[in-house]
C-alpha positions in Angstrom: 17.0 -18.6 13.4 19.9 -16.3 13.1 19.6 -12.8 12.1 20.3 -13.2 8.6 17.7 -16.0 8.1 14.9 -13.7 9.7 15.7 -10.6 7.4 15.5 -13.1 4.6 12.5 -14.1 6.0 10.7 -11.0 6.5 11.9 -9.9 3.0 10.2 -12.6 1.5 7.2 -11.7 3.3 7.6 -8.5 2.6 7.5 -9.4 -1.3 4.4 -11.2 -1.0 2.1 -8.4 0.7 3.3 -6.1 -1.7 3.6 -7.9 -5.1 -0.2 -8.9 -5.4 -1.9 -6.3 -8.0 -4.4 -3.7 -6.0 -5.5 0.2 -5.9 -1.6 0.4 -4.8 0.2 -1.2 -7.6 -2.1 0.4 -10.1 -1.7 3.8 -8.4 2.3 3.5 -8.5 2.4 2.0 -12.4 0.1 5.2 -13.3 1.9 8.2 -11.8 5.4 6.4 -12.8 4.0 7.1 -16.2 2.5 10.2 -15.8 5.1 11.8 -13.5 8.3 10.1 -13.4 10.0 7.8 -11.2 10.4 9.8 -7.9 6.8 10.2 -7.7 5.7 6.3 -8.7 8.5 5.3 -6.0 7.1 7.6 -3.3 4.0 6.3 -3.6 5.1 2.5 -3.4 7.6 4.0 -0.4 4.7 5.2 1.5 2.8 1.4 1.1 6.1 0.0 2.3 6.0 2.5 5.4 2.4 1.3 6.5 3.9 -2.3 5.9 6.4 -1.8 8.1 4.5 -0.3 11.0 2.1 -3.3 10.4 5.0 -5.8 10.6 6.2 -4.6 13.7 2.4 -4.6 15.3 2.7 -8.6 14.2 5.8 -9.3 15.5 6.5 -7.4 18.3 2.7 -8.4 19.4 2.1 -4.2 20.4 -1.0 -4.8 22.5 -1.8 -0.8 22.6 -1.6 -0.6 18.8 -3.8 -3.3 18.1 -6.0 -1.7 20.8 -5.7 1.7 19.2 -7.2 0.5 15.6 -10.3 -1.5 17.2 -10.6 1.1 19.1 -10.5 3.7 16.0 -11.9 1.0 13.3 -14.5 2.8 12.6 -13.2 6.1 12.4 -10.4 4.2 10.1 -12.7 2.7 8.0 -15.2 5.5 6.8 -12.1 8.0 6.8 -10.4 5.4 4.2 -13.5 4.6 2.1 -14.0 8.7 1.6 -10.4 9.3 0.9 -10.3 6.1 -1.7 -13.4 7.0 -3.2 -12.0 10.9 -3.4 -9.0 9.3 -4.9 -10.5 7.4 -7.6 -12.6 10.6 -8.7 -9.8 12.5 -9.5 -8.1 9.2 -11.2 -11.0 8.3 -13.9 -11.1 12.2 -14.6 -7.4 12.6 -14.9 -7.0 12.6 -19.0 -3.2 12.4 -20.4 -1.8 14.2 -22.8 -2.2 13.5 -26.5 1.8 12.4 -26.8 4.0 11.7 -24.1 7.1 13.2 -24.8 8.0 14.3 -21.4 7.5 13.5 -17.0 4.4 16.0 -15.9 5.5 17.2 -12.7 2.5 19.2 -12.1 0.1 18.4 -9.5 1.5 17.9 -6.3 4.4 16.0 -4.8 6.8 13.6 -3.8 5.5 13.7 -0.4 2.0 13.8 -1.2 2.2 10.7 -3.4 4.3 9.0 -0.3 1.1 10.1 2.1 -1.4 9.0 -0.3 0.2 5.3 -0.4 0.7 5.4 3.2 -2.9 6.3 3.8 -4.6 3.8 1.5 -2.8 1.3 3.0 -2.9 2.0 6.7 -6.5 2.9 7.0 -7.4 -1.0 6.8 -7.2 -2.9 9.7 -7.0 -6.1 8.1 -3.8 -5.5 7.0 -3.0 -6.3 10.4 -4.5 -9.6 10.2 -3.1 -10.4 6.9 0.6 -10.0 8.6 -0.7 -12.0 11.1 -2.0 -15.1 8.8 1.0 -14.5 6.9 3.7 -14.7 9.5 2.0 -17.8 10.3 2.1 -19.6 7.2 5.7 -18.3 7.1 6.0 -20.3 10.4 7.6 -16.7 11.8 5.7 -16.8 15.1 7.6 -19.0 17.2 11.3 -18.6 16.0 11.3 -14.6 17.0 12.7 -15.5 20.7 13.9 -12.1 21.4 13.3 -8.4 20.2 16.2 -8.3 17.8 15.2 -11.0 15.8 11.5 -9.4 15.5 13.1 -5.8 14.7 15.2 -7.7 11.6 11.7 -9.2 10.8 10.1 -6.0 10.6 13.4 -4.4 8.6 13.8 -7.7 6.3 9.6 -7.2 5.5 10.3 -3.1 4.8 13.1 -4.1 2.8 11.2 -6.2 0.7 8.4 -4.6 -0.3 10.4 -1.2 -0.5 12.6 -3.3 -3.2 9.6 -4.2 -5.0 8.0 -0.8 -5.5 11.7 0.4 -6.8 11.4 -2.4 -8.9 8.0 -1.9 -10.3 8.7 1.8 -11.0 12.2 1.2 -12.7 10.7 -1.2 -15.2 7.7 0.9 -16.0 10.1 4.1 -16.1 12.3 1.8 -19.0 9.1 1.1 -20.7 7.6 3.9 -20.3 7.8 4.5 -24.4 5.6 1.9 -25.4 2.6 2.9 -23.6 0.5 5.2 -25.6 -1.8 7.8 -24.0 -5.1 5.4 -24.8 -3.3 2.9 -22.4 -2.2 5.6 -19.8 -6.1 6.3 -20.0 -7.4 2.5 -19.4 -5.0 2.1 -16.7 -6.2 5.4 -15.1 -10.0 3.9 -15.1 -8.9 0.6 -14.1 -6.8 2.5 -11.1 -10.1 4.2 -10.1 -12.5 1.8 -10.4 -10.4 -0.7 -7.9 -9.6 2.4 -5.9 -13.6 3.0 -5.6 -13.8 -0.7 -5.2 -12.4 -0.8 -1.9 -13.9 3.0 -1.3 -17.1 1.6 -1.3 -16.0 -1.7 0.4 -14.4 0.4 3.4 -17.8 2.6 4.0 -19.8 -1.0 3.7 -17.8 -2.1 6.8 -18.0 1.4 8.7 -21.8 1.1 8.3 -21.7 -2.2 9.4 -19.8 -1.3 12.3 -22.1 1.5 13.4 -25.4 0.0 12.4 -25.8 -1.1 16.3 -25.8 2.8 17.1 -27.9 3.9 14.1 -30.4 1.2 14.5 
């Protein structure tokens, strides 16, 4: 494969990690329409960001990273489940205004909202593994004979999902009108409750993994 046909590659990769709806999508669509643009995208950006370090752990086959999050899983996994769970508080509380007529900036930032995304998506290792199953079925594996063809891999994937969360957040920032503050509200409790979702689900697997020591 040359290197155009790998970034294209990875860019469609990239697109199908990041398009399916989860805590992520739901977080981005609600603080585009609570906050604006720049803070929606940041949070997307910061989903991309763990992407990318994920498709390089994949494709480069980074033996001491892999290492480093069995090594931490559990540590990953009940730190993620709290922070998720923290998260999704604060989401089903959040209550929007009675009109819209104008971007809250309130509450926080740009960066924040870029950590946040980051967080919730790096804290689970199966991420990894997805990449992995997904590179496969791509039929990725084989073709990257050299380091510059994994690197445009890795860009083509950050490319794709970061073009994706730009695109999410323009569309909802267009539309962003017809979405009354009941809506705002159901999408905030539907945020939350997928964000507690995989809380919970995060804390089931950290017990799990340290039920050997407790028991």
């Amino acid at each position: 494969m040359d290197d155009l046909g790998v970034i294209l590659r990875g860019f469609a990769i990239g697109l199908a990690v990041a398009i399916p709806v989860g805590p992520i999508a739901l977080l981005c669509m609600r603080r585009t329409l609570e906050r604006g643009f720049r803070f929606g995208f940041s949070t997307g950006l910061g989903a991309a960001v763990a992407d990318l370090i994920f498709a390089a752990v994949a494709a480069f086959g980074i033996a001491a990273v892999e290492a480093l999050l069995l090594d931490y899983q559990l540590a990953l996994a009940l730190g993620g489940g709290i922070f998720l769970l923290v998260l999704a508080g604060k989401t089903a509380i959040a209550r929007p205004a009675a009109t819209i007529p104008k971007f809250n900036a309130n509450g926080g930032s740009a960066a924040s909202a870029l950590v946040s995304g980051f967080v919730i998506t790096a804290t689970n290792p199966l991420t990894l593994l997805g990449f992995v199953a997904i590179f496969a079925g791509f039929g990725v594996g084989n073709g990257l004979t050299n380091d510059r063809l994994a690197l445009a891999l890795v860009l083509g994937v950050f490319l794709g999902s970061t073009v994706w969360w730009l695109a999410l957040t323009t569309v909802i920032t267009r539309i962003r009108h017809l979405f009354s503050p009941v809506t705002i509200h159901r999408l905030n409790l539907a945020a939350a409750a997928l964000l507690a979702a995989f809380g919970v689900y995060e804390l089931i697997r950290a017990l799990m993994m340290a039920a050997p020591w407790l028991f």
